[in-house]
C-alpha positions, 0 to 999 in steps of 0.5 A, a space after each residue: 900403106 904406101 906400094 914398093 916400086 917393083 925392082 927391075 933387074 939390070 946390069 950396068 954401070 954408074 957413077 956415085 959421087 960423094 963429097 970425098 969418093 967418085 966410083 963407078 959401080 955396078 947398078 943392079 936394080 933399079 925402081 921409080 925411087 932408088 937403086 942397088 949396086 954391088 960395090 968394093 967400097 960401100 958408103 955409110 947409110 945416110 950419106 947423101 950422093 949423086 948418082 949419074 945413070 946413061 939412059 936411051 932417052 938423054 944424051 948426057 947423065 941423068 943425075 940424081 941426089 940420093 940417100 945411102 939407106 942400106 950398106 954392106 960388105 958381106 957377102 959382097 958388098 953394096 948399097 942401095 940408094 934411094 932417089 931425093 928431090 927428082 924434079 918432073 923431068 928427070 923423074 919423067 926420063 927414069 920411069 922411061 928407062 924403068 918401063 923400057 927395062 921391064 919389058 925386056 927391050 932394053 938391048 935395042 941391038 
């Protein structure tokens, strides 16, 4: 049986990006594998996105491709995203991010 990746809880922004919709969203947890965001306008499950996160370890997005795997609208809507096709550097610079998150220092302020 496979292990979950632990969800670390998060608010920030991102952007999602389909082939007819770019939005930005609220990402409110993330893993090694996926995201969940709250959203006005969730895309259909298995739409294939890109979703661009600013992390402390890059100058620019990371992008990564992703798979809608749950969609709603009730009570408020969103979806949650699992990560496709992470080559070994983006992978890399995520688990950082993740790691950085669960330790709480995340505001380095």
């Amino acid at each position: 049986m496979k292990e979950r990746s632990r969800r670390v809880p998060v608010r920030m922004g991102c952007w999602i990006e389909s082939e007819d919709v770019v939005s930005c969203v609220t990402l409110i947890n993330i893993t090694d594998t996926g995201i969940s965001v709250i959203c006005s306008d969730p895309l259909p499950e298995g739409r294939i996105v890109v979703i661009k996160i600013f992390t402390p370890f890059a100058a620019e997005a990371v992008a990564l491709r992703g798979e809608v795997m749950w969609s709603r609208t009730e009570p408020d809507g969103g979806m949650g995203l699992k990560f496709l096709d992470m080559d070994e550097k983006t992978g890399g610079i995520l688990k950082s991010m993740v790691r950085l998150l669960r330790t709480g220092k995340n505001n380095p302020a």
